[in-house]
C-alpha positions as CSV (number, residue, x, y, z in Angstrom):
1,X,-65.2,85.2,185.2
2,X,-65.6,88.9,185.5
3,X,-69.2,88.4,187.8
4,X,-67.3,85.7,189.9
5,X,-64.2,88.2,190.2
6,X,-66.6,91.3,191.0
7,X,-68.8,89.0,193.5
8,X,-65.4,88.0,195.6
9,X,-64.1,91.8,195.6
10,X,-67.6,92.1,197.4
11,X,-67.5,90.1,199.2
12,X,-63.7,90.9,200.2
13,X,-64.6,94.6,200.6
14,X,-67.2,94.1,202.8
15,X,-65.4,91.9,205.7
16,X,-62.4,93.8,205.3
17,X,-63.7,97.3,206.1
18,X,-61.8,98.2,209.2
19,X,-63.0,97.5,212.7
20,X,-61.1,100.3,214.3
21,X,-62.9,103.5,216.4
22,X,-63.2,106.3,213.2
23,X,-61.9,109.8,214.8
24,X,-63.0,112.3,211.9
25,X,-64.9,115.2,212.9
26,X,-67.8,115.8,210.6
27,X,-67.3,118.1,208.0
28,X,-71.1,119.2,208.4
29,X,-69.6,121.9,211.2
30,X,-67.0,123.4,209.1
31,X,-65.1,126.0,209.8
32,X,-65.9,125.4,213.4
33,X,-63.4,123.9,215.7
34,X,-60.9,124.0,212.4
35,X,-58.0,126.1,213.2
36,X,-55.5,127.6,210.4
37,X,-52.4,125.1,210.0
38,X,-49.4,126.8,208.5
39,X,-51.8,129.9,206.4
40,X,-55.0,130.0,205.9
41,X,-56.6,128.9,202.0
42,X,-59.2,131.1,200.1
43,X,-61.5,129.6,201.3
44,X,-62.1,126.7,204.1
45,X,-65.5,125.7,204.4
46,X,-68.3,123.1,204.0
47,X,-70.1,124.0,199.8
48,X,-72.9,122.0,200.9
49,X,-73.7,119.3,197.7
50,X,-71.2,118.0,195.4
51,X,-71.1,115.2,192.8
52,X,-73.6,113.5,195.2
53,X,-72.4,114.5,198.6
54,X,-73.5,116.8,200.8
55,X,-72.2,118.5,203.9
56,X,-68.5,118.6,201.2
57,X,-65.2,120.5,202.4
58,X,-63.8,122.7,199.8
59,X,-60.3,124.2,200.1
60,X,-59.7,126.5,198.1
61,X,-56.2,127.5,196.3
62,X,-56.0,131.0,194.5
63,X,-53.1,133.2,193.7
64,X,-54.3,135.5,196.0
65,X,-52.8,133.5,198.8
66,X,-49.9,132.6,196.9
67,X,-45.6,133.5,198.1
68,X,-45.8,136.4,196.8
69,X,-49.1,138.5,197.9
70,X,-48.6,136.9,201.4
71,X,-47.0,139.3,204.6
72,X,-43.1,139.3,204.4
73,X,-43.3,136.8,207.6
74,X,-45.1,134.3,205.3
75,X,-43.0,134.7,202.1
76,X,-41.3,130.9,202.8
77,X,-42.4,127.5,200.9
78,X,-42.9,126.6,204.5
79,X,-46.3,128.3,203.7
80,X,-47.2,127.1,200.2
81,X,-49.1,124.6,202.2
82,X,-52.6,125.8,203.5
83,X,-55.4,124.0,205.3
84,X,-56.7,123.7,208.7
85,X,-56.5,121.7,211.6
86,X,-59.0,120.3,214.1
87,X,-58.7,118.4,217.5
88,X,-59.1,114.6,218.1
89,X,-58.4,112.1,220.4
90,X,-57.9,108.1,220.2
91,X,-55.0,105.9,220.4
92,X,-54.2,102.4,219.5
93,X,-57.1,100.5,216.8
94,X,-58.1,104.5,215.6
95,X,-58.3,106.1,212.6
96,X,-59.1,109.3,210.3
97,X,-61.1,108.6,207.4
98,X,-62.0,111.1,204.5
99,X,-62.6,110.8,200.9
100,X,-61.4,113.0,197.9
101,X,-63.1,113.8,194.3
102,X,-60.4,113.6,191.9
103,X,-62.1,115.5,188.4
104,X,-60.2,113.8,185.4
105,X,-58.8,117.7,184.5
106,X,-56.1,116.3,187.4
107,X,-54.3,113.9,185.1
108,X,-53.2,117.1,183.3
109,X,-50.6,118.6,185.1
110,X,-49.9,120.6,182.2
111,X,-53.3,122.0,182.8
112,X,-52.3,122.9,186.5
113,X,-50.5,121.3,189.4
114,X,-52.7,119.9,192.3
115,X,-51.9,118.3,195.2
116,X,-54.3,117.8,198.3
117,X,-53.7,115.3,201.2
118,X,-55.3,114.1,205.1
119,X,-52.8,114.9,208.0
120,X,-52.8,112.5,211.3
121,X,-51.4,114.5,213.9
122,X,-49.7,111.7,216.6
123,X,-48.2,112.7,220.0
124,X,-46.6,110.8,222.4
125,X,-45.2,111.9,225.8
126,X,-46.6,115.4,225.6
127,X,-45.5,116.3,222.5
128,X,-46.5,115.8,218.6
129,X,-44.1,112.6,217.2
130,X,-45.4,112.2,213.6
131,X,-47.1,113.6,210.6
132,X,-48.4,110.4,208.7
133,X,-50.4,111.7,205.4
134,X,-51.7,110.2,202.5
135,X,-53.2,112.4,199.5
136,X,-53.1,112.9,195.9
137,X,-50.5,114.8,193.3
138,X,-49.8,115.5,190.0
139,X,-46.4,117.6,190.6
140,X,-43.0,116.0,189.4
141,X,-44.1,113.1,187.5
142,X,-47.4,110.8,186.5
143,X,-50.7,111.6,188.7
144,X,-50.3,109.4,191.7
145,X,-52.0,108.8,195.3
146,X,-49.0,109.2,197.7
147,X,-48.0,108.7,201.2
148,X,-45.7,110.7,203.7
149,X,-43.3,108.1,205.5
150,X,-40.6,110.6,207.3
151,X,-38.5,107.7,208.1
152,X,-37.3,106.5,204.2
153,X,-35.0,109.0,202.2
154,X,-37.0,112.3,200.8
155,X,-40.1,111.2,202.8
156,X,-42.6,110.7,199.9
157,X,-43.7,107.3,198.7
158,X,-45.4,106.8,195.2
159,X,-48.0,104.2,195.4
160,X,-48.4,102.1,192.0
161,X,-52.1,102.0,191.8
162,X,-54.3,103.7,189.4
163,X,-56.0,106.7,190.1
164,X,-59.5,106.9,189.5
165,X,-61.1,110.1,188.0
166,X,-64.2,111.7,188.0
167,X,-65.1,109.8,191.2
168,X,-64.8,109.8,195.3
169,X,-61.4,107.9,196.3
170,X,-61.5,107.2,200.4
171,X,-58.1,107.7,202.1
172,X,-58.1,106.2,205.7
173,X,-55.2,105.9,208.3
174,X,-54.9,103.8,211.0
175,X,-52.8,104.4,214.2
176,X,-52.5,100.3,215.5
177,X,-50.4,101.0,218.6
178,X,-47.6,99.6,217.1
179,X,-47.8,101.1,213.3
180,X,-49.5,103.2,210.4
181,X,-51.5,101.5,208.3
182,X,-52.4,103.5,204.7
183,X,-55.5,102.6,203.0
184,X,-56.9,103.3,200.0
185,X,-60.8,102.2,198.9
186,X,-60.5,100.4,202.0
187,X,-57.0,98.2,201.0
188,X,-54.3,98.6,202.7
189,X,-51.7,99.9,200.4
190,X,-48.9,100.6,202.9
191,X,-47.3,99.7,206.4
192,X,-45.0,102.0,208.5
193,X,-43.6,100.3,211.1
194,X,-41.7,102.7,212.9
195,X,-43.7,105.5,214.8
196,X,-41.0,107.6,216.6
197,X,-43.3,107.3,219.7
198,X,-46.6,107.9,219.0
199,X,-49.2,106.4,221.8
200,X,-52.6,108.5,220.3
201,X,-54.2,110.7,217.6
202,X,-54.1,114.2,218.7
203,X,-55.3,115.8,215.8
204,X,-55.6,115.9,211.9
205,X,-55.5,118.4,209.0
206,X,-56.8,118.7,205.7
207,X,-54.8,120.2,203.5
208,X,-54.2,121.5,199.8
209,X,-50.5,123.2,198.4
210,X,-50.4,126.8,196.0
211,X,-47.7,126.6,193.9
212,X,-48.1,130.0,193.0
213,X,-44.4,130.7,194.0
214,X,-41.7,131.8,191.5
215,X,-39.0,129.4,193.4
216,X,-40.7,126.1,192.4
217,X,-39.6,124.6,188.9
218,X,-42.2,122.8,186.5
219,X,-44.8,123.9,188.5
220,X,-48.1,125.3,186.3
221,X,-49.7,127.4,188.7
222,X,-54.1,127.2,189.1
223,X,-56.8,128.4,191.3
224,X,-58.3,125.1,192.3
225,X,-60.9,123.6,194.7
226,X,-60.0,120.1,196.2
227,X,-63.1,118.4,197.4
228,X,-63.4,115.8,200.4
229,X,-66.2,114.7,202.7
230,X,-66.7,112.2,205.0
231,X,-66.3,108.7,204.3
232,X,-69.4,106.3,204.3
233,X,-69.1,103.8,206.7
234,X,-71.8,100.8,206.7
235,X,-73.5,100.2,210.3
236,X,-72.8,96.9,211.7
237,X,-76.3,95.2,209.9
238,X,-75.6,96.5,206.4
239,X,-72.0,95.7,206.3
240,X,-73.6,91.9,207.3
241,X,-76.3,92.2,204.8
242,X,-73.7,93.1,202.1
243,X,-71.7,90.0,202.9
244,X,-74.6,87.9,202.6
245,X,-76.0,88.8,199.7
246,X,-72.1,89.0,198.0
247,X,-71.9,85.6,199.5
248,X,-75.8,84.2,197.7
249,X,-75.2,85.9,194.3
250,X,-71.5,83.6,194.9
251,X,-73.1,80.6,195.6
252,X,-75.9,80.6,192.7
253,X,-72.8,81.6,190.4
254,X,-71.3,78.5,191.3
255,X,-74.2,76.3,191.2
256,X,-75.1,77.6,187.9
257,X,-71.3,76.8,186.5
258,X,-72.7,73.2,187.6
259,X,-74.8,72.7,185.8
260,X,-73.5,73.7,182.6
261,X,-70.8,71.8,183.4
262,X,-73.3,68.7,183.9
């Protein structure tokens, strides 16, 4: 039962991976072309390899950036969140793409509070329209992937699924034309119907939040690193070799339950 379940996930996987045109810049150029959004991390660059990527992101979150050691001008929660932004363009079937390490020291907000979450940027008329985000936190409650839907009461939205630790989690949004769609290890995990607008991507941000501010309650303060590069996507021959051989190991499975049957 489990090889048959793992075999149709495969399979599953495979033809479900999403068709649309993939927008992310490539990390590989970092900090280039990557402008400050809100205030500028520790540090905001590509660390070369990690955990068995290369060309990785790392923003990093120290206290030295945090409410209290920033200008007067800067002394707002407003700028507890810190990341950079880049340029892109693409409107309906188009997505951002990026996936995050999640270390398992993250399931212990008692042993500091991390959150780190992908931006779109959508405009519409000449002017921005939405800030769709999905992510990862461990602040306020159990460790959870979360989403950013500004149109349902307090804007956050939980996702019941498990988070996996000590390994690369892929966070994808899709602009449709007519709706977000959130996935998640290449699932869709959530639909936003209404989009206040939006015609195109016009840019995206990658961003991480110090909670090194005296205001926030239950907070546990940390320097921390969150690490995301860009997602592997299968060419068009792979992804078809991948169904095909999920599809033979299927069919001998079955032939094989035959037989014992027989």
């Amino acid at each position: 039962m489990y090889l048959r379940t793992t075999l149709l996930a495969l399979v599953a996987s495979a033809i479900s991976l999403p068709g649309a045109t993939l927008l992310m810049p490539d990390f590989a150029g970092i900090p280039a072309g990557w402008q400050v959004d809100r205030y500028d991390p520790h540090s905001f660059a590509n660390i070369g390899v990690f955990q068995g990527r290369d060309n990785v992101l790392g923003i990093e979150i120290t206290s030295a950036e945090g409410y209290l050691f920033r200008p007067a001008a800067f002394q707002s929660t407003f700028y507890n969140t810190q990341g950079r932004g880049a340029s892109i363009s693409g409107g309906a079937d188009s997505l951002i793409s990026a996936d995050l390490y999640i270390p398992f020291n993250w399931s212990n907000s008692l042993i500091g509070t991390v959150p780190t979450d992908m931006w779109g940027v959508l405009s519409g008329g000449g002017s921005v329209t939405d800030f769709p985000l999905i992510g990862f936190t461990n602040y306020g409650g159990t460790p959870r992937y979360r989403i950013w839907d500004g149109n349902v009461a307090g804007g956050w939205v939980d996702l019941p699924i498990p988070v996996t630790y000590d390994a690369w989690t892929s966070f994808a949004l899709e602009f449709t034309g007519s709706a977000y769609l959130y996935r998640i290890n290449g699932a869709t995990v959530y639909t936003d119907n209404t989009i206040n607008g939006s015609t195109a991507f016009s840019g995206v941000n990658m961003e991480a939040y110090n909670f090194y501010d005296p205001a926030l309650a239950g907070a546990t303060p940390v320097d921390y690193t969150a690490y995301w590069d860009n997602t592997v996507v299968p060419e068009p021959a792979t992804r078809g070799a991948l169904v095909s051989s999920a599809a033979i190991l299927l069919l001998v499975f079955r032939r094989r339950r035959i037989r014992v049957a027989k």
